[in-house]
LUMMAR-603294 format. One record per residue: residue number from 1; chain; x, y, z of N, C-alpha, C in turn. Coordinates in Angstrom, 1 decimal, always signed. Layout:
BEGIN
+--------+--------+--------+---------+--------+---------+----------+--------+--------+---------+--------+
: tortor : marlum : n_east : n_north :   n_up : ca_east : ca_north :  ca_up : c_east : c_north :   c_up :
+--------+--------+--------+---------+--------+---------+----------+--------+--------+---------+--------+
:    NUM :      A :      X :       Y :      Z :       X :        Y :      Z :      X :       Y :      Z :
...
+--------+--------+--------+---------+--------+---------+----------+--------+--------+---------+--------+
***
This chain:
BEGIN
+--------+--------+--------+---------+--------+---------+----------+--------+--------+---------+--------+
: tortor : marlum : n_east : n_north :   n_up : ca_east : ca_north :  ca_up : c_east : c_north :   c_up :
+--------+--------+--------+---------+--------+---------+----------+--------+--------+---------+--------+
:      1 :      A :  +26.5 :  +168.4 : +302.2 :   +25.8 :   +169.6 : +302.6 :  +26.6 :  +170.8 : +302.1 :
:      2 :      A :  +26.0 :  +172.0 : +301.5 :   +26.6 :   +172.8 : +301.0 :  +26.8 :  +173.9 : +302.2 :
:      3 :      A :  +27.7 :  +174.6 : +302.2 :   +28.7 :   +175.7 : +303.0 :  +27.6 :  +176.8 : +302.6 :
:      4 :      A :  +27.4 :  +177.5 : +303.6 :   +26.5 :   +178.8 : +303.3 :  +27.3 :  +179.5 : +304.0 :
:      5 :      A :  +28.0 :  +180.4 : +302.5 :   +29.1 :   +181.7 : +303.1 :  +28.3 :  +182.8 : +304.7 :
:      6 :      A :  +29.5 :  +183.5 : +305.0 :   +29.0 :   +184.6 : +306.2 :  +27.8 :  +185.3 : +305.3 :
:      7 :      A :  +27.8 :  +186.1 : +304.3 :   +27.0 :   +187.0 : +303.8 :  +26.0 :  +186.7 : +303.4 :
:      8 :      A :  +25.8 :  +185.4 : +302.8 :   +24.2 :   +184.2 : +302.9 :  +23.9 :  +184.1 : +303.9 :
:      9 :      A :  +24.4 :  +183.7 : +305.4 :   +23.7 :   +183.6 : +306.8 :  +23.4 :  +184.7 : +306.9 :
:     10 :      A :  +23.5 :  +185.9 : +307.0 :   +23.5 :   +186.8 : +308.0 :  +22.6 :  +188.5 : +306.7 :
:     11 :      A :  +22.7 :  +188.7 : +305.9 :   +22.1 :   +188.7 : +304.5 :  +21.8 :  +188.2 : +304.1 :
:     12 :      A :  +20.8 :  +187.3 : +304.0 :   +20.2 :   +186.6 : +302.7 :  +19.8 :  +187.6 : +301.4 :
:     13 :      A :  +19.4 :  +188.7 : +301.3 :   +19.4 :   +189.1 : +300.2 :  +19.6 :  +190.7 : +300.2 :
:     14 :      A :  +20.6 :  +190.5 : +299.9 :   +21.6 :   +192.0 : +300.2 :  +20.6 :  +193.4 : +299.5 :
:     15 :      A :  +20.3 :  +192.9 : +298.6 :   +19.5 :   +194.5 : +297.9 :  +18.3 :  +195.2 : +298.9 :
:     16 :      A :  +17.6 :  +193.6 : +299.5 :   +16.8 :   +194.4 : +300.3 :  +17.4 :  +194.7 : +301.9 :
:     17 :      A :  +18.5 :  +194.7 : +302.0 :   +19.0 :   +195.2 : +303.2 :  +18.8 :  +196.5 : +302.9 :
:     18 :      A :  +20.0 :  +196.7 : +301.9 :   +20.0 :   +198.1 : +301.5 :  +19.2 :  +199.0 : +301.4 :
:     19 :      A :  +17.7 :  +198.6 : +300.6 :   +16.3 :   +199.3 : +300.6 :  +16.1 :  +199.5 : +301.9 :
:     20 :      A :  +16.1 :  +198.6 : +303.0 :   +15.5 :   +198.7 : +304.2 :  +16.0 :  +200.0 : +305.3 :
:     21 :      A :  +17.5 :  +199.6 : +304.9 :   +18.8 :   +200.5 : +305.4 :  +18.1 :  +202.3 : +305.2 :
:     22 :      A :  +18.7 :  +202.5 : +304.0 :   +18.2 :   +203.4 : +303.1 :  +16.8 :  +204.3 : +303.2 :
:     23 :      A :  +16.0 :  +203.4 : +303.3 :   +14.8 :   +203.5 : +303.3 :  +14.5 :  +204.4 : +305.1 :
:     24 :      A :  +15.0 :  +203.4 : +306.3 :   +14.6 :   +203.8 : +307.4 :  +15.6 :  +205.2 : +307.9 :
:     25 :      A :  +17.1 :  +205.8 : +306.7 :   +17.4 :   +206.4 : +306.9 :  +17.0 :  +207.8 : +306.3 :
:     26 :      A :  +16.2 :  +207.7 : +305.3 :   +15.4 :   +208.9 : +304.6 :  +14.0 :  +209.1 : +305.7 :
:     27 :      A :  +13.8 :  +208.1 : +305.4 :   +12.5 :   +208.7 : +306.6 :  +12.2 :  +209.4 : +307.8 :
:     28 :      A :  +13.6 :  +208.7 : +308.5 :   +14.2 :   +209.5 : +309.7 :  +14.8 :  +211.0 : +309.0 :
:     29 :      A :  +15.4 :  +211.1 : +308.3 :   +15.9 :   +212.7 : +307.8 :  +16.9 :  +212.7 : +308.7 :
:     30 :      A :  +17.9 :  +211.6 : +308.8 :   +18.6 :   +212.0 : +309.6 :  +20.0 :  +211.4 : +309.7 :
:     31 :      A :  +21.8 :  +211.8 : +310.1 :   +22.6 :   +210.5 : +310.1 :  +23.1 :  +210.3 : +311.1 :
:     32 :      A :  +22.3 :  +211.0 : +312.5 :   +22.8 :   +210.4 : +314.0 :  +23.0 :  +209.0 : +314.1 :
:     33 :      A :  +23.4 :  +209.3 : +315.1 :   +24.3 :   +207.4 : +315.4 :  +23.0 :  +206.7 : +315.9 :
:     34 :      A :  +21.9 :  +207.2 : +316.4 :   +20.7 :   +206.2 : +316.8 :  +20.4 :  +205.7 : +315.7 :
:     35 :      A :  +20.4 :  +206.8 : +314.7 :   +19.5 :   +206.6 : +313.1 :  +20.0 :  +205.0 : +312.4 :
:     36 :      A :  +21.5 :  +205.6 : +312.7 :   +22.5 :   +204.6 : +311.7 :  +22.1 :  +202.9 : +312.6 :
:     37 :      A :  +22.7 :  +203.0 : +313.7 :   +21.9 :   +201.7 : +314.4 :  +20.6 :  +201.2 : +314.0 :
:     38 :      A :  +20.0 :  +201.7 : +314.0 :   +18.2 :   +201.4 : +313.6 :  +18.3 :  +201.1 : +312.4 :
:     39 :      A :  +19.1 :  +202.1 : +311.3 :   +19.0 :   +201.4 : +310.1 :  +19.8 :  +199.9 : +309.5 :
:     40 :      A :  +21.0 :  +199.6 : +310.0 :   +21.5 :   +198.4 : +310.1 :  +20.6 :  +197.5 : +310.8 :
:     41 :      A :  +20.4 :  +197.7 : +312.4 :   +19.2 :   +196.8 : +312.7 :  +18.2 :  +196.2 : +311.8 :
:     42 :      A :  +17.7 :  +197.0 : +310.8 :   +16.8 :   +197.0 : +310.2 :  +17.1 :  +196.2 : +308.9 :
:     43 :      A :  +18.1 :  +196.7 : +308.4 :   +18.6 :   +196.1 : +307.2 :  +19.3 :  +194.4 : +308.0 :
:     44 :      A :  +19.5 :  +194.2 : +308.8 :   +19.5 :   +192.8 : +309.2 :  +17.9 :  +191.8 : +309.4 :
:     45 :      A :  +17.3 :  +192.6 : +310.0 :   +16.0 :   +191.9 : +310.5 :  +15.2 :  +191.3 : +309.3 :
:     46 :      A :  +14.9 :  +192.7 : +309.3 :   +13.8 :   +192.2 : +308.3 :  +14.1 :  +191.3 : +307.0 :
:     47 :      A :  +15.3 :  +191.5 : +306.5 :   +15.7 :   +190.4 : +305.5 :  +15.6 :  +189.2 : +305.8 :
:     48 :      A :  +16.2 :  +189.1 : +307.1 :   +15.8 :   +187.4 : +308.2 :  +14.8 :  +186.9 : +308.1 :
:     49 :      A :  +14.2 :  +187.5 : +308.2 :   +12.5 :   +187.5 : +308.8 :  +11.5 :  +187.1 : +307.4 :
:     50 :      A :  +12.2 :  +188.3 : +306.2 :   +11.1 :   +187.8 : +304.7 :  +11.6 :  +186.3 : +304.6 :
:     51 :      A :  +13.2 :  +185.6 : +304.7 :   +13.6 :   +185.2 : +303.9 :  +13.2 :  +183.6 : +303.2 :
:     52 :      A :  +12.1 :  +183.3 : +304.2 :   +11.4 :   +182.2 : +303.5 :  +10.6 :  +182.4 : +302.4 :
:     53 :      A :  +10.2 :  +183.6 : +302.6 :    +9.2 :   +183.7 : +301.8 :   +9.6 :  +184.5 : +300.2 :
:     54 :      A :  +11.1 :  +184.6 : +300.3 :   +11.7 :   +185.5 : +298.8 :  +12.6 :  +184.2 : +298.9 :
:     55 :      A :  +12.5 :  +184.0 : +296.9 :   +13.7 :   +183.3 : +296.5 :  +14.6 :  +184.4 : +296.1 :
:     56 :      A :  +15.9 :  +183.6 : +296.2 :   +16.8 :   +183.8 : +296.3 :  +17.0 :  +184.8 : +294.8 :
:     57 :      A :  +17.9 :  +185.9 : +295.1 :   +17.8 :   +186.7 : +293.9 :  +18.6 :  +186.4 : +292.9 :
:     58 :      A :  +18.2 :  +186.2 : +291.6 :   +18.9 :   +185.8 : +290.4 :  +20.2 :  +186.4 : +290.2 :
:     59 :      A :  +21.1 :  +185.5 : +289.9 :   +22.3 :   +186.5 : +288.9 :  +21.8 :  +187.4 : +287.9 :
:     60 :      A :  +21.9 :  +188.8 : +288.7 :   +21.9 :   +189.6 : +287.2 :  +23.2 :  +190.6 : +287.3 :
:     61 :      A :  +23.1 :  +191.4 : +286.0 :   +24.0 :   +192.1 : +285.6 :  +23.3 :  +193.6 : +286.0 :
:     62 :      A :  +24.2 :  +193.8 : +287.2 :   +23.7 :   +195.0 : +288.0 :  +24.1 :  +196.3 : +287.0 :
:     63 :      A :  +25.4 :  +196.1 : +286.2 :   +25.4 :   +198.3 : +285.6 :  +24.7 :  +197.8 : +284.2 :
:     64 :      A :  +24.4 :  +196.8 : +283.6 :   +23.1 :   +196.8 : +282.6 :  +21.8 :  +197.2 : +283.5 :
:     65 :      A :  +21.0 :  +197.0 : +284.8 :   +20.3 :   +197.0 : +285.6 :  +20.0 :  +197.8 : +285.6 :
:     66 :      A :  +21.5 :  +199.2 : +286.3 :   +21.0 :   +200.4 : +286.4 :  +20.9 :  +201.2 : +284.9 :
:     67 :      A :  +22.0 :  +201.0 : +283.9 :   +21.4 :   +201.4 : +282.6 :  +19.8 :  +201.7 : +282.6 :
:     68 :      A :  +19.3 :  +200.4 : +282.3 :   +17.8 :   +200.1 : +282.1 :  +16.7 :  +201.2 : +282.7 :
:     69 :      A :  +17.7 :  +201.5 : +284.5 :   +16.8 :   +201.8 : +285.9 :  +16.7 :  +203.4 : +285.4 :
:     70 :      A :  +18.0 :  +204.3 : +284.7 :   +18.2 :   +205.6 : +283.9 :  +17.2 :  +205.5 : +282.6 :
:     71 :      A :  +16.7 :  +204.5 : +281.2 :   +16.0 :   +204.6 : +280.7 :  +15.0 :  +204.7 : +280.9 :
:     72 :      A :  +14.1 :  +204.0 : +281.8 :   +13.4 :   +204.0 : +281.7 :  +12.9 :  +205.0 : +282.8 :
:     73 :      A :  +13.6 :  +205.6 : +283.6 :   +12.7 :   +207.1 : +284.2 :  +13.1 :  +208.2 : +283.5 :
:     74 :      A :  +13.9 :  +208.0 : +282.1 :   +13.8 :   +209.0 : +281.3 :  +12.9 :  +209.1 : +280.6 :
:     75 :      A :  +12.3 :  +208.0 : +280.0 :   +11.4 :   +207.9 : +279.5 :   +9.3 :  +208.2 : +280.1 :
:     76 :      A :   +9.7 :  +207.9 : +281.3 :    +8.4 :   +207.9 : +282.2 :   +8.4 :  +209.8 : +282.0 :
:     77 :      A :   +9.4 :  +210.5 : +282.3 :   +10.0 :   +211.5 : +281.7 :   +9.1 :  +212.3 : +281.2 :
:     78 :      A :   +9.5 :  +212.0 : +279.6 :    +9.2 :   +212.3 : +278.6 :   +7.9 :  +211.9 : +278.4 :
:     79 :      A :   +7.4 :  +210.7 : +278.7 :    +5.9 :   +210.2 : +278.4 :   +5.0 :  +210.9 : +278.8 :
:     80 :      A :   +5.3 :  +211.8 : +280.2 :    +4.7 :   +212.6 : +280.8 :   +4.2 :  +213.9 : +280.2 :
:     81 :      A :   +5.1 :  +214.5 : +279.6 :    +5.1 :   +215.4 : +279.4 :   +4.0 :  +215.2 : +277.9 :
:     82 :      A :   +4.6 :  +214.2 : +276.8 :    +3.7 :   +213.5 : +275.6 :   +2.2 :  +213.5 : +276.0 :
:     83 :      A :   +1.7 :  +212.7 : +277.4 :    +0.8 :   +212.2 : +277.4 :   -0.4 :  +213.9 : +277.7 :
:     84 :      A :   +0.2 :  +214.5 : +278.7 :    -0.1 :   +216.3 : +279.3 :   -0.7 :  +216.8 : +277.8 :
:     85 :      A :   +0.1 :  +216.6 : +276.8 :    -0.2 :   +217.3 : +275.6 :   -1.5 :  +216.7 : +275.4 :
:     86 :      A :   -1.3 :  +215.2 : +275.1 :    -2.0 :   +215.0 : +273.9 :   -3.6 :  +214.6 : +275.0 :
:     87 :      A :   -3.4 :  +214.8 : +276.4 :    -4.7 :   +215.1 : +277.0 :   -5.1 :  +216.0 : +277.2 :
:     88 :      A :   -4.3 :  +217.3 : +277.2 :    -4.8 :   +218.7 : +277.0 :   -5.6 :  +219.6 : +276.2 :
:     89 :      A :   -4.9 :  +218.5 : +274.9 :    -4.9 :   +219.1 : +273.3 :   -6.2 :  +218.3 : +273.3 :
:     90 :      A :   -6.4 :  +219.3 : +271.5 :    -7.8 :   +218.3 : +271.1 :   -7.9 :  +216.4 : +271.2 :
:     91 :      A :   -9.0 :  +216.1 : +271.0 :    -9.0 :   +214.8 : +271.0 :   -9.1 :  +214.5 : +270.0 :
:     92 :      A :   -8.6 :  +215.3 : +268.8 :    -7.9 :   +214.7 : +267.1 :   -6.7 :  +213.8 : +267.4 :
:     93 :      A :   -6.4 :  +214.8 : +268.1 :    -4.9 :   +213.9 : +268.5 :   -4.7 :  +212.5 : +268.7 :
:     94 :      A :   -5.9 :  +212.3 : +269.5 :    -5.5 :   +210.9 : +269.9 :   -5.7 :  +209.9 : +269.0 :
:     95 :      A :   -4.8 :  +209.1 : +269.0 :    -4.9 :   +207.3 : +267.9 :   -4.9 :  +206.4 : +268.7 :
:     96 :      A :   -5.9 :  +206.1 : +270.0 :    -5.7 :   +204.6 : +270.8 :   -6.0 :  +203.4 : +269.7 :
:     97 :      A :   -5.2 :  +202.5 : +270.4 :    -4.4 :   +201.5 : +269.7 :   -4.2 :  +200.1 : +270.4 :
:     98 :      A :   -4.8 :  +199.2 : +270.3 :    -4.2 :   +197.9 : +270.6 :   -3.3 :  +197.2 : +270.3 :
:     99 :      A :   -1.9 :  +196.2 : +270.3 :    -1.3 :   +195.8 : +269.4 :   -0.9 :  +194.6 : +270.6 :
:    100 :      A :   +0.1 :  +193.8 : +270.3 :    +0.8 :   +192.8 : +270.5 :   +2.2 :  +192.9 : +270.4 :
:    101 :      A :   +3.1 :  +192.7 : +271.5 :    +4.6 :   +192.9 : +271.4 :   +4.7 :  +191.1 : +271.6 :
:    102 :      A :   +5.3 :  +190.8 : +270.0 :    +6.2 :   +189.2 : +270.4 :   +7.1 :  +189.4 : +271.3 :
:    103 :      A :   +7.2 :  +188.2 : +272.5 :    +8.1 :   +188.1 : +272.9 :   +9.4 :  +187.3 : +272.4 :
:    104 :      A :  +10.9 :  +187.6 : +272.9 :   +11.9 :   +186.7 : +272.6 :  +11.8 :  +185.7 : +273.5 :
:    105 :      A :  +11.5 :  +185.6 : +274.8 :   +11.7 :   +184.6 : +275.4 :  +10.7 :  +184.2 : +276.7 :
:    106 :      A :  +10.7 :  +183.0 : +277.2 :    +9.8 :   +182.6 : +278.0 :  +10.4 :  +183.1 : +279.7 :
:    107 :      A :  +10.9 :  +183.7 : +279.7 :   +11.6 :   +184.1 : +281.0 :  +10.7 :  +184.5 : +281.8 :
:    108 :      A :  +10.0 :  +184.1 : +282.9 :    +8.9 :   +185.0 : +283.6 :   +9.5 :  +186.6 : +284.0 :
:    109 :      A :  +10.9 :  +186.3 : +285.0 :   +11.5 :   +187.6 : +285.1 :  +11.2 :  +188.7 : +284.2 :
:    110 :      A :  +11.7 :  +187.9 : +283.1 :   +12.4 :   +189.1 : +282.0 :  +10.9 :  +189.5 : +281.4 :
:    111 :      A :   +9.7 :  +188.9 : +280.9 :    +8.5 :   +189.2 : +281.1 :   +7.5 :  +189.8 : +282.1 :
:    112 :      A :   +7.6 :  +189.7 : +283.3 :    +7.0 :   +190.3 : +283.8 :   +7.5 :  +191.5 : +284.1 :
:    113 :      A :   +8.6 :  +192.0 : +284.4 :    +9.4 :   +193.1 : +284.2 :   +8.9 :  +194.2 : +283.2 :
:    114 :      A :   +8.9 :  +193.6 : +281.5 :    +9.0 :   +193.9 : +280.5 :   +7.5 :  +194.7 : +280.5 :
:    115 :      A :   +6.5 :  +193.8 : +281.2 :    +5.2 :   +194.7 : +281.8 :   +5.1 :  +195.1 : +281.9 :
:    116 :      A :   +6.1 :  +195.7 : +283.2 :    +5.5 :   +196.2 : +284.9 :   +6.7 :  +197.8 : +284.1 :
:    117 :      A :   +7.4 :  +197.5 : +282.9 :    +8.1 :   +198.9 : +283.0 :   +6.9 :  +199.3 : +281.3 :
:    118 :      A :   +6.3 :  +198.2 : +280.5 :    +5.3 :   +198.9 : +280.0 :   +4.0 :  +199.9 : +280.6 :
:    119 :      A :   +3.4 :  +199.4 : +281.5 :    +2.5 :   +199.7 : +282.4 :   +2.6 :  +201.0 : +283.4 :
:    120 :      A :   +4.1 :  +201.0 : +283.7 :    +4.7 :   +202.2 : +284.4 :   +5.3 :  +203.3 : +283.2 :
:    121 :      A :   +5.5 :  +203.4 : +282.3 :    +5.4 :   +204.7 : +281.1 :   +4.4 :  +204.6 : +280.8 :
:    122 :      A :   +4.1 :  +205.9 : +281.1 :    +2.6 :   +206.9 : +280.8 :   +2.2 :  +207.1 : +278.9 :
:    123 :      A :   +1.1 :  +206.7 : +278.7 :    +0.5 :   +206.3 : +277.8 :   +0.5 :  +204.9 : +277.0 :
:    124 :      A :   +1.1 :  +203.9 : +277.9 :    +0.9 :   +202.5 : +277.3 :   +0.5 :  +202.0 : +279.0 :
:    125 :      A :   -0.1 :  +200.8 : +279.0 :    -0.6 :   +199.8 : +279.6 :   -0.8 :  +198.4 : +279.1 :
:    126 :      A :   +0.0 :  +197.3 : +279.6 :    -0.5 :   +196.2 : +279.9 :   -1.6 :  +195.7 : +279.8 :
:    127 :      A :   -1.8 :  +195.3 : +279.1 :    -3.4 :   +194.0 : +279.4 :   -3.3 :  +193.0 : +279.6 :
:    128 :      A :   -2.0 :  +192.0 : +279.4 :    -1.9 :   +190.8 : +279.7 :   -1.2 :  +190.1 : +279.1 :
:    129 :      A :   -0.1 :  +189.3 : +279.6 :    +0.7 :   +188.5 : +279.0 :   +0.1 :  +186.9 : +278.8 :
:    130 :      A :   +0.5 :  +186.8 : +277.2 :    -0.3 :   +185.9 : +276.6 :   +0.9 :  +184.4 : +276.6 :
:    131 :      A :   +1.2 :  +183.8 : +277.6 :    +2.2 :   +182.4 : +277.6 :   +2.0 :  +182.0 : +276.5 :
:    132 :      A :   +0.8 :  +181.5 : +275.5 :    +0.6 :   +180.4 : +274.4 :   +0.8 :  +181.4 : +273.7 :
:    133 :      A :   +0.9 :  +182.3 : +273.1 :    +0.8 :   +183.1 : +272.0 :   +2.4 :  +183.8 : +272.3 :
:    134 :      A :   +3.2 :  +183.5 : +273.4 :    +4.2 :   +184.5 : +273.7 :   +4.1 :  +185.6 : +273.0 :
:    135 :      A :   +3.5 :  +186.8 : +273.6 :    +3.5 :   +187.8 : +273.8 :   +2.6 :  +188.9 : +274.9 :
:    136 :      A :   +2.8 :  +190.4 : +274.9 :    +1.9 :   +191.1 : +275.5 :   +1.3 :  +191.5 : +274.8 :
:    137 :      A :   +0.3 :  +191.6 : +275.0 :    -1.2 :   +192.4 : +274.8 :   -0.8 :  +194.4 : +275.8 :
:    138 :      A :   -1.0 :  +195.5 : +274.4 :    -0.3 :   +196.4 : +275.0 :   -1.8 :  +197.5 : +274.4 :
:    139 :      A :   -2.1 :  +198.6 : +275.2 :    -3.2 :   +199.6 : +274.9 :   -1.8 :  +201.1 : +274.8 :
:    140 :      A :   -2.2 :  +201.6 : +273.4 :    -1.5 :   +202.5 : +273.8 :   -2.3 :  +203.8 : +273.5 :
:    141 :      A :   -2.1 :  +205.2 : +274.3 :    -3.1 :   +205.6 : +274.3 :   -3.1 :  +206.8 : +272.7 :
:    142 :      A :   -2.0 :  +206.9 : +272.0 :    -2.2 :   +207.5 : +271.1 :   -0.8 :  +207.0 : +270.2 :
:    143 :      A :   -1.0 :  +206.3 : +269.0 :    -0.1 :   +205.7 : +268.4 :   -0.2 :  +205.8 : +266.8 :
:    144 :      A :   +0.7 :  +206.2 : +265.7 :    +0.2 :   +206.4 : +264.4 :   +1.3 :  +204.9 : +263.9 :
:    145 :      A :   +1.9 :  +204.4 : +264.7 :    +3.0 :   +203.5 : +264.0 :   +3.2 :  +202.3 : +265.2 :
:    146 :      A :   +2.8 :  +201.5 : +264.8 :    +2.7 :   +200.3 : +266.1 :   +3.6 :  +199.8 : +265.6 :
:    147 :      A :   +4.4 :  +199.6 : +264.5 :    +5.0 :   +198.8 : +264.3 :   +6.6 :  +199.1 : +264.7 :
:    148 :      A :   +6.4 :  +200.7 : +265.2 :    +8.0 :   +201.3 : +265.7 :   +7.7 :  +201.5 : +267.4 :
:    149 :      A :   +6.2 :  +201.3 : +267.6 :    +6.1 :   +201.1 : +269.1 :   +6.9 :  +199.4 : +269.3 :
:    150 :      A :   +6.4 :  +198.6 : +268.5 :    +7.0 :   +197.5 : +269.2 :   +8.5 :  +197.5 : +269.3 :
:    151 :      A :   +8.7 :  +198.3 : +268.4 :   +10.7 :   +198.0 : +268.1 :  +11.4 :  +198.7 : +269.3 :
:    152 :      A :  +10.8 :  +199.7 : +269.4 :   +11.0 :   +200.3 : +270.7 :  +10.9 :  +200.1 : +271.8 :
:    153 :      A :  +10.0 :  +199.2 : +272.0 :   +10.1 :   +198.2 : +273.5 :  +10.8 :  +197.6 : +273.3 :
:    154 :      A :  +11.1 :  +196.8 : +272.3 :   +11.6 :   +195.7 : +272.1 :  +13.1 :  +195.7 : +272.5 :
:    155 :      A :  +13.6 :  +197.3 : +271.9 :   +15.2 :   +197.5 : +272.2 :  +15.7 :  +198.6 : +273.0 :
:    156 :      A :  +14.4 :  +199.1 : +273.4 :   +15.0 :   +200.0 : +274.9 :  +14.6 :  +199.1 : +275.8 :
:    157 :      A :  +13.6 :  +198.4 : +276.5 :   +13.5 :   +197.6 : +277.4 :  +13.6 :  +195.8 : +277.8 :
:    158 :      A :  +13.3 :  +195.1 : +276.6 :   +13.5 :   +194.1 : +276.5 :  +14.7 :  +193.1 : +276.2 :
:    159 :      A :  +15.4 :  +194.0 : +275.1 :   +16.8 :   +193.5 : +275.3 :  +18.0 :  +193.5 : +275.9 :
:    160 :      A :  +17.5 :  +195.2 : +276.5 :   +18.2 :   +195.2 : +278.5 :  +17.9 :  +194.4 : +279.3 :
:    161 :      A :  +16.7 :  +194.1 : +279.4 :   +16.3 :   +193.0 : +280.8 :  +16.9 :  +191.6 : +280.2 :
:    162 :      A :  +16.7 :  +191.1 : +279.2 :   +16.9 :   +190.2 : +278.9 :  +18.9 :  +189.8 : +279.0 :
:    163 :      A :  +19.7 :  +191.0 : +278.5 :   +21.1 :   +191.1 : +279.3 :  +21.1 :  +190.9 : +280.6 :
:    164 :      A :  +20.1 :  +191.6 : +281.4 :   +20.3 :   +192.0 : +282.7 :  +20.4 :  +190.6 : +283.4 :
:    165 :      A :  +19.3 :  +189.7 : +282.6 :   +19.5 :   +188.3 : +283.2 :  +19.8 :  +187.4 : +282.3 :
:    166 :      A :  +20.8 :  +187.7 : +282.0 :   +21.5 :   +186.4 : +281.1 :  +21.2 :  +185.4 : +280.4 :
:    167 :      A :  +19.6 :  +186.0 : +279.6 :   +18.9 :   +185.2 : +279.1 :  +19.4 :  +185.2 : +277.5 :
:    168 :      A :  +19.0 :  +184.0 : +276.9 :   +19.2 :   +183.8 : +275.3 :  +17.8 :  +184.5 : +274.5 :
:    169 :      A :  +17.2 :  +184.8 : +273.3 :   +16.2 :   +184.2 : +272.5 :  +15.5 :  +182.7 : +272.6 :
:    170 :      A :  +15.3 :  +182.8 : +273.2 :   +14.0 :   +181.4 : +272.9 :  +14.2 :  +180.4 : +274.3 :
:    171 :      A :  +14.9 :  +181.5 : +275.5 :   +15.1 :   +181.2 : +276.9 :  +13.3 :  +180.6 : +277.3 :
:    172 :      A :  +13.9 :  +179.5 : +278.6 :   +12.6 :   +179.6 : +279.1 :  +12.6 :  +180.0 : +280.5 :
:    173 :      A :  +12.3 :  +180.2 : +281.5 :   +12.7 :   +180.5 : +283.3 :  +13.2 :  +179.2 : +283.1 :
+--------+--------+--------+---------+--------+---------+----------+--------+--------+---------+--------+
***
């Protein structure tokens, strides 16, 4: 039978202590000592409580992680600002655009991720990850060069996540 350290019993999964911690401490607006109690309480409990129902969190490489966590709300950013224009501006402007990002690897993580931060910068969305065809299916909403949209996911976001979890090219989960 395997030994389950102190920090596996009592945290099962440390990140969302933190969130919980964190979380019940901004809300409150506050760092009295009731606050602080409640928020440890909290950051114990409820981790107990999810922890059937969350697997266990992958090895990843947390300062590639936060890298990634800095691109890409720079970029949400900047999209913002891109997207304001080119909805404000005439509708010459716009070039909507379909295309297809190949994936490197079958990683569900590192794919669904790869999604959820396409879908979250303003002026692309997600339509669907294609398993048999490995790749995404991506709408973007004004594009003159799909072929430097893909490169661009490909190496601001994809090959971070793919660091982040220690995946190869041609990985599968």
């Amino acid at each position: 039978m395997q030994k389950i350290s102190f920090v596996d019993r009592w945290f099962p999964h440390p990140l969302v202590s933190v969130l919980c911690g964190l979380s019940w401490i901004m809300l409150a607006q506050s760092l009295e000592a009731a606050t602080l109690v409640m928020a440890l309480l909290l950051a114990f409990i409820i981790p107990k409580l999810l922890s059937p129902f969350i697997d266990r969190t992958p090895n990843i490489n947390w300062m590639e992680a936060l890298k990634l966590f800095f691109v890409v709300v720079w970029d949400i950013i900047l999209c913002n600002i891109n997207v304001a224009k080119l909805v404000l501006g005439p509708t010459k402007n716009l070039h909507p655009k379909w295309f297809r990002v190949p994936l490197d690897t079958e990683h569900e993580e590192v794919n669904s991720i790869l999604a959820m931060i396409i879908t979250t910068t303003p002026g692309t969305v997600t339509a669907g990850i294609d398993q048999d065809r490995c790749d995404i299916l991506v709408h973007a909403l004004s594009t003159d060069d799909i072929e430097n949209e893909i490169k661009t996911i490909k190496t601001r976001y994809e090959q971070p996540l793919m660091r982040i979890f220690g995946v190869k090219v041609g990985d599968k989960s």
